[in-house]
N, C-alpha and C positions, 0 to 999 in steps of 0.2 A: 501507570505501570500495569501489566497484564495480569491475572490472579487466575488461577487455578477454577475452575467450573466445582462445584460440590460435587459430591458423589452422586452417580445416576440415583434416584429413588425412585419407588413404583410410582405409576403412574395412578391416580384417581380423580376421577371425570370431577370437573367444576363447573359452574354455572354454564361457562364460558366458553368450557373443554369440547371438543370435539365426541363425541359416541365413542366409549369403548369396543373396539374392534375385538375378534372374537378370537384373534389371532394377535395379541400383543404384541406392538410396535418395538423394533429392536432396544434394549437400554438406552444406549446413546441417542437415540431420536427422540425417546421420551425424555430427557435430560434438554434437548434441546427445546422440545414442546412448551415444558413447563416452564423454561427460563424464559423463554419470550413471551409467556401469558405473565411472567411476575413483573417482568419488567415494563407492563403497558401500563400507560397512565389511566387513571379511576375512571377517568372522562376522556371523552373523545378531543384528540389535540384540535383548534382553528388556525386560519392561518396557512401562510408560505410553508413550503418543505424547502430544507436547504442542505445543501455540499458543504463540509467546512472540513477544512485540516488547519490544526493548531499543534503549535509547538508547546509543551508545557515541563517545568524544571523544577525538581521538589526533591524532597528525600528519600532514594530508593537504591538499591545493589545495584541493576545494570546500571540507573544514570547517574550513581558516585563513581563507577568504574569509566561510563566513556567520558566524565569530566577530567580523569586521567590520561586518558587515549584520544586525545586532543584530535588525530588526524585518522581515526579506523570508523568508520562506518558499519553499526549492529542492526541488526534488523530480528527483530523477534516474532518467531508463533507459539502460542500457549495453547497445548493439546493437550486435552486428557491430563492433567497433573504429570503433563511433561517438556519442555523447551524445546523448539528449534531455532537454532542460530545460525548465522546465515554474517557472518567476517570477513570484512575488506577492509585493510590499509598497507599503513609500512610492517614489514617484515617479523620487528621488535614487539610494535604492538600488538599486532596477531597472535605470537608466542606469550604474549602477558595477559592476553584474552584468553588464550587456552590453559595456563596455568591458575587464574581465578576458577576457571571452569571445572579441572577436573581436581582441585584445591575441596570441593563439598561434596567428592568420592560418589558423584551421582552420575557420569559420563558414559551413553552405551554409543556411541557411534560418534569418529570421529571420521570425514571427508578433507582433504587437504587439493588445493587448487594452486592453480600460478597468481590469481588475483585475491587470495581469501583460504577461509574456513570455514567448513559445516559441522556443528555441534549437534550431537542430539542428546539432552539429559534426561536420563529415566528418572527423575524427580524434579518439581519446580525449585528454579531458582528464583524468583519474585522476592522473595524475604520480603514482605510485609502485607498487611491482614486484606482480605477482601473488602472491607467495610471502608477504608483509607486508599483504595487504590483509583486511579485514574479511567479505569474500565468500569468497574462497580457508579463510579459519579456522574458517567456518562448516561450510563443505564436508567439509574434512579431519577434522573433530567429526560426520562421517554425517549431516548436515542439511541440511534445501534453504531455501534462503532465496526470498523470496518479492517480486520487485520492485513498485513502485519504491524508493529510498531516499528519502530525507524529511529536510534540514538544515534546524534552527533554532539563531539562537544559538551555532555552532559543535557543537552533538549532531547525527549523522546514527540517522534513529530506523530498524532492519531487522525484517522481520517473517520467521517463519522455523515451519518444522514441524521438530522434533525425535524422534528414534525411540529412545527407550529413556531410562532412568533415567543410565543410564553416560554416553549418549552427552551426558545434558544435562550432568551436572557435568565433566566434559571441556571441552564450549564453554566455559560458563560461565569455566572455570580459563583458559584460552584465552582468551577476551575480556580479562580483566582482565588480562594481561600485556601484552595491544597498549593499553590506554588507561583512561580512566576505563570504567565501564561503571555502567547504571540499567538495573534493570529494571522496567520499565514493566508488563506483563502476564506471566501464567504460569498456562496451564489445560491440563488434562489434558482429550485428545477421548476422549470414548466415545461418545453416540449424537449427534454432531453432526452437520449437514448441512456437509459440506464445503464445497459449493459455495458457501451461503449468509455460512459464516463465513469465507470469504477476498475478497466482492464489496467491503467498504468498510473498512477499518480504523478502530477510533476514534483513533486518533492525526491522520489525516486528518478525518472528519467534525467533531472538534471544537478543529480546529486554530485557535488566534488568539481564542479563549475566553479573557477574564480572571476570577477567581475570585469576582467581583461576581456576571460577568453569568452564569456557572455555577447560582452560590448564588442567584440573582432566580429562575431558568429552574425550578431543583427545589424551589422555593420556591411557586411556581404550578400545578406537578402535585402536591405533597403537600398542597394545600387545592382541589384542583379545579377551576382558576381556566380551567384548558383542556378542561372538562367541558363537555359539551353537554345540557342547560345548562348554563351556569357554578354552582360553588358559590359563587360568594366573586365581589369584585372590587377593582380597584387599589387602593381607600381603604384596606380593612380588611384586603387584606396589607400593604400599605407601615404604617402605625398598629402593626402586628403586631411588626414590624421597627426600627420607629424611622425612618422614611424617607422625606421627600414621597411623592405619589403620582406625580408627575412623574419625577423622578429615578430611585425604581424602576422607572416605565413604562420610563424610558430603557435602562435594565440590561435589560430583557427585550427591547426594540426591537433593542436591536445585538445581544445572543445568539440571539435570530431572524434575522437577516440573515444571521451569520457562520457560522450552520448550513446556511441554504439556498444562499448562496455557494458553501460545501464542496461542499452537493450538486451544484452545475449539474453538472455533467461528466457525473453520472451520471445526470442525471435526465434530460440532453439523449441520450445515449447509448439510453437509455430510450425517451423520445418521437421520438426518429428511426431505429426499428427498421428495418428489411429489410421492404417489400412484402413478400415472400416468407413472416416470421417474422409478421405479422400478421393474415397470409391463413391461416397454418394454424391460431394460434388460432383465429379465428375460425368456421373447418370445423371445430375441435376443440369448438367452445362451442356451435356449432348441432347437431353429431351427437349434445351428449351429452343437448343439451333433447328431440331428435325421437326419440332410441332406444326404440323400444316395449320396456315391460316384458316378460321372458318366462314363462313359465308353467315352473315349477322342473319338472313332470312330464314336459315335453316334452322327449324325446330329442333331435332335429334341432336 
């Protein structure tokens, strides 16, 4: 569960700290400074770095509430000793999500959509102490977790980078004293694009997938059904399967929908870039078409 940051405090240089600048770093940068010099281990971790997202299920407000709301999908960020929530499901649950919510009179912004709710609480709703939460255990195991959290079903699922072999069986042993724990992924980085691999999580991308519409989806790329041309079509995979060809259209219709659903956020994110960030591409794309070749002998 996510917990609230302490309050910004001044900053004062340690062993470890960077030179006091003469122009003091905004509050919240020194609040960020100091938390990731508290939270590095005494000694230098050895050892693999690794990707992991686990699911973990313990005692807490939001995951007693989506053990209730069986079918709404929450996703949480913890700003500033404030919440943003981010609701998607059936209609009922949504409205009994927003009634918990504005239930602890701390509610400053409410967005309403066709697939969901955006929350914004000008106070944490966490209920329970920093020292017991699931972000705090990650930290103190030398790991940075990686927001948002993501409730289904009462599992809040965290993703996290891990530095060393030690430090992951430590979490690990950690977790599973606070609650159940799944581990969902676990890969060791070596030439991975970081950047790349922290823009979308599949826990997110193919969240609210049933195991039909999974099993139809790799059912159409192992015969080449989404080849251009196609190899194959609905009759003679559904035949294949045992399955109208209606019925599996339908399995693949909703596992298309529920992925590019997932995606909007980021594909609108995407297509509503910065003036600015599409104007350099595009100076980047024309100087690299117009740049004359140069001649290897030429000095200048």
């Amino acid at each position: 569960m996510a917990e609230c940051p302490p309050e910004p405090k001044c900053f004062k240089p340690a062993a470890r700290a960077v030179a006091q600048r003469a122009k003091p770093y905004p509050a919240g940068f020194r609040w960020l400074l100091e938390s990731v010099m508290e939270s590095r281990p005494a000694e230098q971790s050895e050892g693999g770095m690794y990707a992991a997202t686990v699911a973990v299920r313990h005692e807490c407000p939001v995951g007693n509430l989506s053990r209730r709301l069986q079918d709404t999908r929450i996703v949480q960020w913890c700003v500033d000793h404030r919440d943003l929530f981010q609701v998607s499901g059936p209609a009922e649950q949504v409205r009994e999500f927003r009634e918990w919510a504005e239930a602890g009179g701390a509610v400053g912004h409410v967005s309403t959509a066709p697939d969901g709710l955006l929350v914004v609480t000008t106070a944490c709703r966490c209920g329970i102490s920093p020292e017991a939460s699931i972000g705090q255990t990650i930290r103190r195991a030398g790991a940075w977790d990686i927001p948002p959290i993501v409730y289904r079903a009462g599992w809040e699922s965290w993703r996290m980078l891990v530095f060393g072999d030690r430090s992951l069986r430590e979490l690990f042993r950690e977790l599973r004293q606070r609650g159940e724990l799944q581990i969902a992924s676990l890969k060791p980085i070596e030439n991975v694009s970081m950047e790349k691999m922290m823009l979308v999580p599949a826990a997110d991308l193919f969240a609210g997938l049933t195991d039909r519409q999974s099993s139809a989806l790799l059912l159409g790329m192992r015969h080449g059904y989404y080849a251009t041309p196609s190899a194959t079509n609905i009759e003679r995979l559904a035949h294949g399967v045992g399955l109208s060809a209606s019925t599996l259209s339908e399995h693949m219709r909703k596992a298309e929908a529920r992925i590019l659903l997932n995606l909007r956020p980021h594909l609108e994110a995407y297509a509503t870039r910065s003036p600015g960030e599409v104007a350099v591409e595009d100076v980047q794309s024309v100087a690299s078409r117009r740049r004359p070749r140069r001649d290897p002998l030429t000095l200048a």
